[in-house]
ZADO-1210 file (C-alpha; in nm, 4 decimals, padded with zeros to 6 digits):
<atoms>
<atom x="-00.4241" y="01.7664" z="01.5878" code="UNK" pos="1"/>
<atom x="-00.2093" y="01.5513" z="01.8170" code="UNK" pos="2"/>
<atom x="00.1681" y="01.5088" z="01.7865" code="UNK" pos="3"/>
<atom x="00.1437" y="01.2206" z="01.6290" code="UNK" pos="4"/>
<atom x="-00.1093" y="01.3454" z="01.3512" code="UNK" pos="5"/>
<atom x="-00.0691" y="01.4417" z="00.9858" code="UNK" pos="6"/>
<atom x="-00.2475" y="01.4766" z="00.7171" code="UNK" pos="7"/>
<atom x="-00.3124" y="01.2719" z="00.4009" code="UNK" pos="8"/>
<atom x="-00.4762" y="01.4406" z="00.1091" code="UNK" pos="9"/>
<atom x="-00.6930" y="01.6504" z="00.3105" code="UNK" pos="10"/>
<atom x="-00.8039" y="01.3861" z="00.5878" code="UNK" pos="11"/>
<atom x="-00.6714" y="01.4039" z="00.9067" code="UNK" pos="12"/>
<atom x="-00.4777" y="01.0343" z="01.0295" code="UNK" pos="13"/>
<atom x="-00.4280" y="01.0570" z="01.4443" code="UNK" pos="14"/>
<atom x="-00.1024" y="00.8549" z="01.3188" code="UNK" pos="15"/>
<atom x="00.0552" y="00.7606" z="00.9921" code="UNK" pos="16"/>
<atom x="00.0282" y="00.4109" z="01.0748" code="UNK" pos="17"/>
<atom x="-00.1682" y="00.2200" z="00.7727" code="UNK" pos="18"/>
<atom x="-00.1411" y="-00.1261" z="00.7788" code="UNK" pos="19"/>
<atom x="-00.0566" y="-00.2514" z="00.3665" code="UNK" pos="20"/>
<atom x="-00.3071" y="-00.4165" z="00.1456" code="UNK" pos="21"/>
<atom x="-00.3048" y="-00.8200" z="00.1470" code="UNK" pos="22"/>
<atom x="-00.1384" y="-00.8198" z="00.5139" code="UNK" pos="23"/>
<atom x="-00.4436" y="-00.6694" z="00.6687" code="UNK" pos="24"/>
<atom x="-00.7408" y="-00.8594" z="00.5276" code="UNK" pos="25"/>
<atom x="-01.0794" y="-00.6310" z="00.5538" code="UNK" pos="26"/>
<atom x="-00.9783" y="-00.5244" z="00.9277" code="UNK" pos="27"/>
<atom x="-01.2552" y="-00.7488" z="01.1079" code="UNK" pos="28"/>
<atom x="-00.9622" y="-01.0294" z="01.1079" code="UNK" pos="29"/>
<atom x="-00.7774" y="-00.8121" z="01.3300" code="UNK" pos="30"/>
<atom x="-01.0402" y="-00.6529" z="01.5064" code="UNK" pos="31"/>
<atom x="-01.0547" y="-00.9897" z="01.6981" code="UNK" pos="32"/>
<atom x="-00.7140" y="-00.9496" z="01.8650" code="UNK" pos="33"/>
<atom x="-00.7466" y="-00.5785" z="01.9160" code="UNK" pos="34"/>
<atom x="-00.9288" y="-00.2407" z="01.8843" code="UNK" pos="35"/>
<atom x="-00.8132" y="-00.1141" z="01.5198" code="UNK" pos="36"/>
<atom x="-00.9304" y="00.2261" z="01.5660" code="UNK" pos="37"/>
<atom x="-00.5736" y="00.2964" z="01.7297" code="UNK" pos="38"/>
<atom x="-00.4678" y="00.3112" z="01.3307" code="UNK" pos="39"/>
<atom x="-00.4002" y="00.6369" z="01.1420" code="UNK" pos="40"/>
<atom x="-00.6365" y="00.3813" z="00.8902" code="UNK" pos="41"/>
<atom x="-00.5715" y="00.0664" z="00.6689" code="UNK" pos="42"/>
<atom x="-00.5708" y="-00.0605" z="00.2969" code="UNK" pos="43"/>
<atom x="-00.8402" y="-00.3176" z="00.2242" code="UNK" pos="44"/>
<atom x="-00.7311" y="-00.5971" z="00.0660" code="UNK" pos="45"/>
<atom x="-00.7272" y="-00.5625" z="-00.2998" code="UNK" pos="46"/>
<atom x="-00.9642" y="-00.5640" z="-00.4803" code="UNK" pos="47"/>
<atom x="-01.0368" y="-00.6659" z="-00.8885" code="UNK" pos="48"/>
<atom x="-01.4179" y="-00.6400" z="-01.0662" code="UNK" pos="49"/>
<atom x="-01.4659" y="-01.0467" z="-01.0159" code="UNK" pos="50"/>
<atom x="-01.3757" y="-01.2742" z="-00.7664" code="UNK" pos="51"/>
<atom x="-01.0111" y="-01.4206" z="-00.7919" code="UNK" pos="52"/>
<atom x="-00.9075" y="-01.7446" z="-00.6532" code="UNK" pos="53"/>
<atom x="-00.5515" y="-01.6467" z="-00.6644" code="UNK" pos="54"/>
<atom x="-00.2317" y="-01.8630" z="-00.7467" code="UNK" pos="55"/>
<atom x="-00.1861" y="-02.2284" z="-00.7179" code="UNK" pos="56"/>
<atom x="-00.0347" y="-02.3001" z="-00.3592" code="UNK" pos="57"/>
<atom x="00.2049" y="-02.2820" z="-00.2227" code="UNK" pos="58"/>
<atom x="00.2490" y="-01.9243" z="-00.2571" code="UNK" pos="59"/>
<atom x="00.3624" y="-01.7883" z="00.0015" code="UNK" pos="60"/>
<atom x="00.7559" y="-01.8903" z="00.1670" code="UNK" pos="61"/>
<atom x="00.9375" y="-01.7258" z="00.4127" code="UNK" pos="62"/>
<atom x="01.3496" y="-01.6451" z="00.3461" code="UNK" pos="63"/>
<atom x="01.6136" y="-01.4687" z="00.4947" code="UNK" pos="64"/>
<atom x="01.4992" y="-01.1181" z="00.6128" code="UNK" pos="65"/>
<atom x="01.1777" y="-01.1299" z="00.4263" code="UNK" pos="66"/>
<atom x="00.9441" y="-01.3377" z="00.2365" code="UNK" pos="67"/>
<atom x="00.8608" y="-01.3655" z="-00.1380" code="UNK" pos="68"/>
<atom x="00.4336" y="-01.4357" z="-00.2385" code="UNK" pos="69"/>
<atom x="00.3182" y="-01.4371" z="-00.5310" code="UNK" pos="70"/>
<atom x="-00.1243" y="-01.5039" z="-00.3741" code="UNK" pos="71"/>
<atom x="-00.2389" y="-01.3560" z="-00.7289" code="UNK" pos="72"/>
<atom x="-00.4868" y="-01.0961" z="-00.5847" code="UNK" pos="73"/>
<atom x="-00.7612" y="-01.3287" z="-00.4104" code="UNK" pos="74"/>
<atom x="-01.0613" y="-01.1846" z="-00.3217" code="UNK" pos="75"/>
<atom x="-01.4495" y="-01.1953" z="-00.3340" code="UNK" pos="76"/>
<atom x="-01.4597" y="-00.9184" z="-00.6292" code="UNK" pos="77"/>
<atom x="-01.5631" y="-00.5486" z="-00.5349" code="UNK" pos="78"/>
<atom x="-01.9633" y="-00.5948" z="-00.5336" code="UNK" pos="79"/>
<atom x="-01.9410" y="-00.8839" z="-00.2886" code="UNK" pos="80"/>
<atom x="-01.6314" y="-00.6165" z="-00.1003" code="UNK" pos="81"/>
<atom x="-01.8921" y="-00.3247" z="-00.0558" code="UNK" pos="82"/>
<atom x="-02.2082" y="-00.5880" z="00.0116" code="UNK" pos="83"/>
<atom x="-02.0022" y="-00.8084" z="00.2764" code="UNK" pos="84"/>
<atom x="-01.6951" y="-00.6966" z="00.3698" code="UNK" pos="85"/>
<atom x="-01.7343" y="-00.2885" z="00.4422" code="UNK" pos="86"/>
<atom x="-02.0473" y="-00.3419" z="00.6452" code="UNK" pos="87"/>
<atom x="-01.9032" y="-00.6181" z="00.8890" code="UNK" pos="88"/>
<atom x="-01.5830" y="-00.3665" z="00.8905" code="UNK" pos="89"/>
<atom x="-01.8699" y="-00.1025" z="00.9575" code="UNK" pos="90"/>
<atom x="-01.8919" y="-00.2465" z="01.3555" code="UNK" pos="91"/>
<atom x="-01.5261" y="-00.2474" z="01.4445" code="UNK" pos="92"/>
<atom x="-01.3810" y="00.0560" z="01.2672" code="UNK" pos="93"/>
<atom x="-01.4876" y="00.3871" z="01.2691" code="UNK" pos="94"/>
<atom x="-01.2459" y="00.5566" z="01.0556" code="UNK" pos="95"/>
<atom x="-01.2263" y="00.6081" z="00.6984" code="UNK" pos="96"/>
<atom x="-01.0623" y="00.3217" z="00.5140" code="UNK" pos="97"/>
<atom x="-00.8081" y="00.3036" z="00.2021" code="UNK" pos="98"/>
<atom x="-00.9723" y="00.0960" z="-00.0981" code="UNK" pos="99"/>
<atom x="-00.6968" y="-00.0525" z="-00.2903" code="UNK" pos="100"/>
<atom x="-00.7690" y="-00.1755" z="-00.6226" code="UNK" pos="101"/>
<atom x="-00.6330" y="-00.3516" z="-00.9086" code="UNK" pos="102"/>
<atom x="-00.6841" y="-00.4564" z="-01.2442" code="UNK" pos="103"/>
<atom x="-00.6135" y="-00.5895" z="-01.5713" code="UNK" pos="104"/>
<atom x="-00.7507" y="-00.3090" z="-01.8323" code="UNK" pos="105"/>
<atom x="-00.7842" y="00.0648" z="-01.7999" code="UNK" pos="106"/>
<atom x="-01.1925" y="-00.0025" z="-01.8046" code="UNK" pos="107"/>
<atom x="-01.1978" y="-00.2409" z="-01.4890" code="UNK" pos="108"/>
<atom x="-00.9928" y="-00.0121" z="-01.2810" code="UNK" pos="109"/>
<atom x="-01.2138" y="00.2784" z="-01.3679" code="UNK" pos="110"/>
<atom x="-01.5186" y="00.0489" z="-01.2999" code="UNK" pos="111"/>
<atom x="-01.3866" y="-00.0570" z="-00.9594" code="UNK" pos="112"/>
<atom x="-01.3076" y="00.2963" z="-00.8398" code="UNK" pos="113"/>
<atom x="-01.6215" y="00.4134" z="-00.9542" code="UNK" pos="114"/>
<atom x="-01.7945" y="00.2056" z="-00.7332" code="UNK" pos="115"/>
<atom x="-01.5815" y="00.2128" z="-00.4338" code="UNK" pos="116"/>
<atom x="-01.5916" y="00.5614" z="-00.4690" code="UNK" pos="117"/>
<atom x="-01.9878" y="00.5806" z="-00.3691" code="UNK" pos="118"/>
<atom x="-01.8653" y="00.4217" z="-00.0138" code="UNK" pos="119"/>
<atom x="-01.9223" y="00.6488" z="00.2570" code="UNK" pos="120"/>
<atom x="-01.6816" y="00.4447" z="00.4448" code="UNK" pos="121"/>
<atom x="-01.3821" y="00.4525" z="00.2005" code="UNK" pos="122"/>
<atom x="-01.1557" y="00.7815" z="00.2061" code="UNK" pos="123"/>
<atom x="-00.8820" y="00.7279" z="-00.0239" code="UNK" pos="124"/>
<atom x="-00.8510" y="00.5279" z="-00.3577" code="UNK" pos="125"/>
<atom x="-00.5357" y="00.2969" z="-00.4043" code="UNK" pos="126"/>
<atom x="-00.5141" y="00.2025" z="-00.7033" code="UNK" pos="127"/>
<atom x="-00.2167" y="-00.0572" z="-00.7242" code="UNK" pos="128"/>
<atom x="-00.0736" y="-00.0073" z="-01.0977" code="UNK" pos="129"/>
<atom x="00.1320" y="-00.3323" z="-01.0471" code="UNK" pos="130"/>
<atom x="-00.0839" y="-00.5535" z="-01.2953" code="UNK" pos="131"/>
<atom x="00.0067" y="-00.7093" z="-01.5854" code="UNK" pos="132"/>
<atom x="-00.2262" y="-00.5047" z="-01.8823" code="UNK" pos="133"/>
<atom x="-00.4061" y="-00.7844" z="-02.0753" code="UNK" pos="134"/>
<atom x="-00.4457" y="-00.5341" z="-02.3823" code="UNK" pos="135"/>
<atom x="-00.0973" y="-00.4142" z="-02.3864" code="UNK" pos="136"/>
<atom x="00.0737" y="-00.7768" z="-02.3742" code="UNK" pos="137"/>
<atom x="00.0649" y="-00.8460" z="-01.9722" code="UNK" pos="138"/>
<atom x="00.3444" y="-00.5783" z="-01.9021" code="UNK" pos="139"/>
<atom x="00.2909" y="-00.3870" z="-01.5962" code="UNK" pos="140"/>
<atom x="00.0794" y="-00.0580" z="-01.6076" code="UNK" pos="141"/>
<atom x="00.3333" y="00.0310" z="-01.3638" code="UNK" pos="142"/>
<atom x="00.6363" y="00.0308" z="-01.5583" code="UNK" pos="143"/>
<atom x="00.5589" y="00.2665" z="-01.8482" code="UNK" pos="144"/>
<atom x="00.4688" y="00.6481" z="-01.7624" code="UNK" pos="145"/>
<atom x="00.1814" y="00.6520" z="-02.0513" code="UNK" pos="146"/>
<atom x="00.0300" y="00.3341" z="-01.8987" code="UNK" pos="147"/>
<atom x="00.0477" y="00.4325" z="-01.5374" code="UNK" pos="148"/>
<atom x="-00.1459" y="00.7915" z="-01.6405" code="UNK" pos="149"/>
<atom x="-00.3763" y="00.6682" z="-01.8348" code="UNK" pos="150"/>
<atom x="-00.5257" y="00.4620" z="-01.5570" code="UNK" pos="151"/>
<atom x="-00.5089" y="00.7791" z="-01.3022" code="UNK" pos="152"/>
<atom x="-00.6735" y="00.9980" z="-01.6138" code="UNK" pos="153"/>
<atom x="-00.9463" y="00.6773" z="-01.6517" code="UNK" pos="154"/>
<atom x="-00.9962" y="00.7128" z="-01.2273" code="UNK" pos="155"/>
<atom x="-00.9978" y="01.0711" z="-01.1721" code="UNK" pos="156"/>
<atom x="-01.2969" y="01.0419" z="-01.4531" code="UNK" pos="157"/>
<atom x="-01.5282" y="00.8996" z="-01.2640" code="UNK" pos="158"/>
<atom x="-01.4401" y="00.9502" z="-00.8834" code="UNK" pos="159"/>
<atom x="-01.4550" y="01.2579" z="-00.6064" code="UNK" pos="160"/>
<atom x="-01.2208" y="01.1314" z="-00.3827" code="UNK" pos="161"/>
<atom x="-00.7957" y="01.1309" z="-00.3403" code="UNK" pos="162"/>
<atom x="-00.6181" y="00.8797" z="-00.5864" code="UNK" pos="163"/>
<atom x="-00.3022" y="00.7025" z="-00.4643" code="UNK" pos="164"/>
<atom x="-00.1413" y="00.5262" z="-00.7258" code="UNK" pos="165"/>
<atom x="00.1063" y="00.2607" z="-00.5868" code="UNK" pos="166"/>
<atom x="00.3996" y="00.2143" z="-00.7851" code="UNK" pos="167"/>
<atom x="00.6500" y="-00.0716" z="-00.8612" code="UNK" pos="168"/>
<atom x="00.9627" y="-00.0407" z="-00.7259" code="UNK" pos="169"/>
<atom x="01.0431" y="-00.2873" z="-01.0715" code="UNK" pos="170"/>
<atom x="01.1424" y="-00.0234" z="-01.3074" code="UNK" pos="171"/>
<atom x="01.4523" y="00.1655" z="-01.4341" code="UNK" pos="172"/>
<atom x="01.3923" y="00.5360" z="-01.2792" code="UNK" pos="173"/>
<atom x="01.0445" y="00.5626" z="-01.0122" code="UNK" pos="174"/>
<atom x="01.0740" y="00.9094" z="-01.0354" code="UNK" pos="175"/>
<atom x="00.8804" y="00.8730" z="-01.4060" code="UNK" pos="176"/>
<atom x="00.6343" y="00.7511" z="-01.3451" code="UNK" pos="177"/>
<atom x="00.5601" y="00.9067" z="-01.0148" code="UNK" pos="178"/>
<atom x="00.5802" y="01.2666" z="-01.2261" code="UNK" pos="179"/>
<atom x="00.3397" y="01.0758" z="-01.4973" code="UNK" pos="180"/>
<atom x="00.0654" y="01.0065" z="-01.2831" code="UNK" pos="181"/>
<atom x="00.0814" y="01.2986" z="-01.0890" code="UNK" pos="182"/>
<atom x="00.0972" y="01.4828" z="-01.4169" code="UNK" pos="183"/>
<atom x="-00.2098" y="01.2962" z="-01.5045" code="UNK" pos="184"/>
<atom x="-00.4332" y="01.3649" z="-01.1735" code="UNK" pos="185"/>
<atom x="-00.3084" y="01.1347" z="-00.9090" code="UNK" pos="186"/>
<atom x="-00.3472" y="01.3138" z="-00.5441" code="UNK" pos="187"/>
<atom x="-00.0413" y="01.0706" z="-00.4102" code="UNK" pos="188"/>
<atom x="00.1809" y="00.7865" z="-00.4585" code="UNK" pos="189"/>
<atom x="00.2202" y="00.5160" z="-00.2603" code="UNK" pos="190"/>
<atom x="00.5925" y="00.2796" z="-00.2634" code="UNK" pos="191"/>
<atom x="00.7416" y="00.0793" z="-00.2667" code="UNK" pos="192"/>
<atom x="00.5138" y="-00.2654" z="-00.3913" code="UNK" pos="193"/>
<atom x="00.7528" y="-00.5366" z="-00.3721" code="UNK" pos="194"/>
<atom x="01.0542" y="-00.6507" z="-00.5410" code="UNK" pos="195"/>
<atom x="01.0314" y="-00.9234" z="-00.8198" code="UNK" pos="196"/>
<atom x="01.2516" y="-01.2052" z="-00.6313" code="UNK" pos="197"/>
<atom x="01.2831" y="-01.5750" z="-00.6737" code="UNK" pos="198"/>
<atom x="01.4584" y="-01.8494" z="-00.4013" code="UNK" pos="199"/>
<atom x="01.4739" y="-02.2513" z="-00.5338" code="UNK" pos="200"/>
<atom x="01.4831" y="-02.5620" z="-00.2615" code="UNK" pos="201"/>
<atom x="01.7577" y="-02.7350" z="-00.2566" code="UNK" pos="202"/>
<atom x="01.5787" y="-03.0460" z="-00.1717" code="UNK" pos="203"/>
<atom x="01.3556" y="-03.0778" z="-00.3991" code="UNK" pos="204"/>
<atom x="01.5451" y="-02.8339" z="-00.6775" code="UNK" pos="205"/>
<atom x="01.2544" y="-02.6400" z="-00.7375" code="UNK" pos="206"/>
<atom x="01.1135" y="-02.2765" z="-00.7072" code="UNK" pos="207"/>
<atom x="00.9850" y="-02.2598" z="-00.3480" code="UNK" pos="208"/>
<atom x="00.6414" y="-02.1095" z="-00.4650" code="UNK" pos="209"/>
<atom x="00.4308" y="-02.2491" z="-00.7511" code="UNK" pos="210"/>
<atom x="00.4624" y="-01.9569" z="-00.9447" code="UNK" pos="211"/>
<atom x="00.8085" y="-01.9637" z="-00.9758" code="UNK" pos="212"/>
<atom x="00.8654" y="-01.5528" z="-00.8823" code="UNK" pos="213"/>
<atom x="00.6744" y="-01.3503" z="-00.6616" code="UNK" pos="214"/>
<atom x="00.7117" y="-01.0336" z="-00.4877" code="UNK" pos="215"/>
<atom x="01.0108" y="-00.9885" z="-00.2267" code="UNK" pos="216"/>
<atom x="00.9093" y="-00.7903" z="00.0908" code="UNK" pos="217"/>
<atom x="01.0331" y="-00.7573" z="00.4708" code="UNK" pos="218"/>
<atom x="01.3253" y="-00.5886" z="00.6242" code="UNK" pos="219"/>
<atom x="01.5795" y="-00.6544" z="00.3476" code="UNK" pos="220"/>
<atom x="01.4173" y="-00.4043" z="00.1369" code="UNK" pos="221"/>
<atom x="01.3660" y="-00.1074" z="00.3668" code="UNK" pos="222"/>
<atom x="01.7163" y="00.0419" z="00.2865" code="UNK" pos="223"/>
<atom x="01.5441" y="00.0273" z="-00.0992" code="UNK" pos="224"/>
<atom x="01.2274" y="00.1620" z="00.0330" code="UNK" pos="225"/>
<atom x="01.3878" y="00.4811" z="00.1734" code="UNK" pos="226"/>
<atom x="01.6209" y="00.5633" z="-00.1380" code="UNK" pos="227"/>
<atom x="01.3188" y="00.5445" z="-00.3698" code="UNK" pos="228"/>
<atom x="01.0723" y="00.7166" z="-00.1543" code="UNK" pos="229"/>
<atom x="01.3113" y="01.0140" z="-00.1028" code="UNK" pos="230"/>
<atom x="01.3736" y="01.0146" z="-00.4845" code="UNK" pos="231"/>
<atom x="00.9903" y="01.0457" z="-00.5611" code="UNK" pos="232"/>
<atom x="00.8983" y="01.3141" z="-00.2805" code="UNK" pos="233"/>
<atom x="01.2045" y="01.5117" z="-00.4276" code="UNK" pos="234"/>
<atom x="01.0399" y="01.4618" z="-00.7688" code="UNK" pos="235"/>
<atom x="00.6742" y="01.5256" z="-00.7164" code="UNK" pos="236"/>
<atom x="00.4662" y="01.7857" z="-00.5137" code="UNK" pos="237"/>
<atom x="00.1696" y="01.5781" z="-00.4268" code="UNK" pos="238"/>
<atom x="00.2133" y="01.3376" z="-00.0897" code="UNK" pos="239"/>
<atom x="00.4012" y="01.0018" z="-00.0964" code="UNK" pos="240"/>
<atom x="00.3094" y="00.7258" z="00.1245" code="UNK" pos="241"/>
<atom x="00.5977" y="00.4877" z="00.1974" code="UNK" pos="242"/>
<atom x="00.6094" y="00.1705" z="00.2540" code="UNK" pos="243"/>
<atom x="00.8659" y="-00.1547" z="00.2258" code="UNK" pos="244"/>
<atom x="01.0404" y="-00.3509" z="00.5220" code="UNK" pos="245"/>
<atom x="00.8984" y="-00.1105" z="00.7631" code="UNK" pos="246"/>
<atom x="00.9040" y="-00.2709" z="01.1204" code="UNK" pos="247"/>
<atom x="00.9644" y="-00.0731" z="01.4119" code="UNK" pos="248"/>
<atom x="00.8866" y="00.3192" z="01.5083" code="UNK" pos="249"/>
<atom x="01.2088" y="00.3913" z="01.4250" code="UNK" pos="250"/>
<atom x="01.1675" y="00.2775" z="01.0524" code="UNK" pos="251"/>
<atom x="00.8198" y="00.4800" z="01.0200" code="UNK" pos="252"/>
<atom x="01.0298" y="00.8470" z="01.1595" code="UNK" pos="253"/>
<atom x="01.3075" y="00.7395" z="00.9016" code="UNK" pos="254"/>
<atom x="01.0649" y="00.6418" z="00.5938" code="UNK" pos="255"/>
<atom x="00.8936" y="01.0428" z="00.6736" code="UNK" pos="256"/>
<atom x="01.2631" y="01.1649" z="00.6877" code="UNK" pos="257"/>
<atom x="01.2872" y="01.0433" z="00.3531" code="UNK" pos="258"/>
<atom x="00.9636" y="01.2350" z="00.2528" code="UNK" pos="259"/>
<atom x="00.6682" y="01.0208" z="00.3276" code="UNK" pos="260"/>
<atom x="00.3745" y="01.1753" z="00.4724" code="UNK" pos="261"/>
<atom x="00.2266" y="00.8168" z="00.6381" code="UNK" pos="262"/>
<atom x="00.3767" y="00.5216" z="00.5996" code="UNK" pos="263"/>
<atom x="00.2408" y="00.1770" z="00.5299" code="UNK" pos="264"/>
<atom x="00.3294" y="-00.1334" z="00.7147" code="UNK" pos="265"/>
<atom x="00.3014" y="-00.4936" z="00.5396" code="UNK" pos="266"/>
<atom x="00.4800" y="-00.8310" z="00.5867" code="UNK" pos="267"/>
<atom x="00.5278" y="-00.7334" z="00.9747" code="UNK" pos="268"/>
<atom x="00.1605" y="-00.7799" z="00.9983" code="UNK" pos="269"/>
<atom x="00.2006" y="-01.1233" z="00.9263" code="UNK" pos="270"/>
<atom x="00.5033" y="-01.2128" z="01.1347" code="UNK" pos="271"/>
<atom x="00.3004" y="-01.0461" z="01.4188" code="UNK" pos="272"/>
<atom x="-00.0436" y="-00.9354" z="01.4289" code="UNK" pos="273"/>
<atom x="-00.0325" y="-00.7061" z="01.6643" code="UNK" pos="274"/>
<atom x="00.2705" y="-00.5248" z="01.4853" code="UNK" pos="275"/>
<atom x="00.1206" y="-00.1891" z="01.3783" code="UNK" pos="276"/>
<atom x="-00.0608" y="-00.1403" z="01.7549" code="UNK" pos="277"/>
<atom x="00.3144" y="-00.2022" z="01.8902" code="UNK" pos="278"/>
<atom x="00.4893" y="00.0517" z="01.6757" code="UNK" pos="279"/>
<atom x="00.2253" y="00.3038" z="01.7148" code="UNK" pos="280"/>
<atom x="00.2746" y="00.3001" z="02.1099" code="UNK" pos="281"/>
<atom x="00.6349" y="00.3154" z="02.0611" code="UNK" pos="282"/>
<atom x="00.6632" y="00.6561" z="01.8359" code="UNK" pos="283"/>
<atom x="00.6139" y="00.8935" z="02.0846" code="UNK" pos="284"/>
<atom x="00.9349" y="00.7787" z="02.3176" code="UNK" pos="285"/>
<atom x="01.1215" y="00.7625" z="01.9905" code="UNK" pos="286"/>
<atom x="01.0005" y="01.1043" z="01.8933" code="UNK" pos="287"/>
<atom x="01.1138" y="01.1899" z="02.2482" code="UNK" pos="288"/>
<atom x="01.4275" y="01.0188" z="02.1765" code="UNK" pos="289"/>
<atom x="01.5119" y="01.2093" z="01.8791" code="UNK" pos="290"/>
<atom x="01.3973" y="01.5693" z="01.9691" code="UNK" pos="291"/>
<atom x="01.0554" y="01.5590" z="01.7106" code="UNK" pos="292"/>
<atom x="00.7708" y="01.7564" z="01.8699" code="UNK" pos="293"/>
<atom x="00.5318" y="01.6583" z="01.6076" code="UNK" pos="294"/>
<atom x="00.5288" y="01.4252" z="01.2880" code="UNK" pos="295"/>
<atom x="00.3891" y="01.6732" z="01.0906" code="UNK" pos="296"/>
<atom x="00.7009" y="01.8995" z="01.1289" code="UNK" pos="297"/>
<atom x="00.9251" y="01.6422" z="00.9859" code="UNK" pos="298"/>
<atom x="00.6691" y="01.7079" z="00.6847" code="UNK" pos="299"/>
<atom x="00.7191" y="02.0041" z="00.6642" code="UNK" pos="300"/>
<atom x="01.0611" y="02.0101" z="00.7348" code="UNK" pos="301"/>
<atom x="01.1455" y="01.7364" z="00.4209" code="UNK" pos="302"/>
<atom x="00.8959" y="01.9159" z="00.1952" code="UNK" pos="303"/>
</atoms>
């Protein structure tokens, strides 16, 4: 292993550099501006049983330190993800990719995993437990311990390979349902997902996205990001992934400080594409900079 290696859930990352689902698209995007294979690996964009043509536009608005979306999970649906997406990723990446899923019933998330799980190409399972549960009134899996395990229990059912459960940073104590779901099977947790934030336009007096509220990510909300990510890898044994206004090298040492084993990089993507190669150059002269041989002793040292 390198200096910049660790390890998540049993696979080896050359760096803990993962760009976040929904900044990243399926990889091949990026592939275009550079070779992706410098990542420690990346989270597909997520993915539901059918298609979804997402939120009415606009959806999407940039605001001070950040920017607040509220897309609604497009994407093709996960048959038309494993029969066009994974094998044009299949020529530009040669890693193992993170499958992030969602959905809207304990049944379609197991369904979803179970078939991504039969992907030689995918390595990790992300299941994003930030959907609204259509048979338990549209409230969040994610923001009621017996909810958020019973999707891991449902997952771990029918699939071989490591669960990450992403939790909402929109709850009362993160540190609940991060034991719940590791209680319940889950081989990590990945935070934070973004804040629930709103902004209106003054000229026109309205919510600046069509959906009124979306989710609040960027810089602002790395100080956020790094109080609940220590909270949950003091709370849990299993590895945390963090994630949440991460965007320099700097951020990623601090965010494994905190406890994360890799750490996830999202709305930078979108400011600048070639964010993730950037930070990834830039950790060993930090490392330097701060006296860190290797990441995986700060792993050790936090855990």
């Amino acid at each position: 292993m390198g200096r910049l290696s660790v390890d998540l859930c049993g696979i080896t990352l050359d760096n803990p550099v993962i760009p976040a689902s929904g900044t990243f698209g399926f990889g091949y995007e990026f592939a275009e501006l550079y070779d992706i294979n410098c990542l420690g690996t990346f989270s597909l964009k997520g993915t539901t049983k059918n298609a979804r043509f997402g939120n009415a536009t606009p959806r999407i608005a940039e605001c001070t330190s950040g920017m607040i979306n509220a897309v609604g999970l497009q994407n093709p649906g996960v048959d038309a993800v494993i029969a066009e997406e994974l094998p044009k990723l299949k020529q530009c990446f040669h890693k193992k990719v993170m499958a992030n899923v969602s959905g809207f019933s304990v049944e379609e998330y197991a369904e979803v995993c179970a078939k991504l799980d039969k992907q030689t190409q995918v390595g990790w399972l992300e299941v994003n437990v930030s959907c609204p549960n259509v048979h338990g009134g549209g409230m969040s899996f994610g923001v009621q311990p017996d909810a958020a395990a019973s999707v891991v229990k449902a997952v771990k059912a029918v699939t071989t390979k490591p669960v990450i459960v992403k939790l909402s940073p929109n709850v009362t104590d993160i540190t609940e349902i991060a034991k719940a779901v590791e209680a319940a099977g889950a081989d990590g947790v990945s935070l934070i997902n973004t804040l629930l934030g709103m902004r209106i336009d003054l000229k026109t007096k309205r919510p600046v996205i069509a959906n009124t509220m979306g989710g609040f990510s960027g810089p602002a909300v790395f100080p956020v990001a790094v109080r609940m990510v220590y909270q949950v890898a003091h709370a849990v044994k299993i590895p945390v992934v963090g994630m949440g206004g991460v965007s320099s090298a700097e951020d990623v040492i601090e965010l494994m400080l905190a406890g994360a084993t890799a750490v996830e990089i999202g709305t930078m993507n979108l400011i600048d594409p070639f964010a993730c190669k950037k930070i990834i150059e830039a950790l060993p002269a930090v490392m330097d900079q701060y006296k860190i041989d290797n990441l995986s002793d700060i792993i050790k040292g936090v855990r």
